[in-house]
Steps between C-alpha positions, in 0.01 A plus 500: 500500500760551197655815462705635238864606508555733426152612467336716165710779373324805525323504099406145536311551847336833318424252239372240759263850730342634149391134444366421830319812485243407279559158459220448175629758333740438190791806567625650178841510433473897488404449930730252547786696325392830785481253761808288498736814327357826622796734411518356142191719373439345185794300364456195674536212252295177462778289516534687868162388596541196428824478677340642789210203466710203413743600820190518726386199381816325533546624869085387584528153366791459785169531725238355313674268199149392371338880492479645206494864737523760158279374221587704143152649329605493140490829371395657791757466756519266899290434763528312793484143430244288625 
């Protein structure tokens, strides 16, 4: 198969784990902030997050142009896409 190069940094395959780990589950950005940035303790930004999702994305649809992989929950935060 495909693989990427060079493959996930290391926040967006955090981002990619805490996803897959329960992969019905809408993740806040409040978990995704501790996942992807664990040393930042609180002051991790939106606009980080959604760096850190729009990046992922960007590097997945290299595998899979037609997945949508992270789906946005309005208001709540991403899950895995379907």
């Amino acid at each position: 198969g495909k693989r990427l190069d060079p493959p996930l940094a290391p926040n967006q395959f955090a981002l990619l784990t805490l996803l897959a780990s329960e992969p019905e589950r809408v993740f806040t950005r409040d978990e995704i902030a501790a996942a992807c940035y664990p040393d930042a303790g609180e002051g991790v930004s939106d606009q980080a997050i959604d760096g850190v999702v729009r990046r992922t994305r960007t590097r997945l649809a290299e595998l899979a142009p037609d997945a949508e992989l992270i789906a946005a929950v309005r208001g709540h935060g991403f899950k895995l896409g379907a």
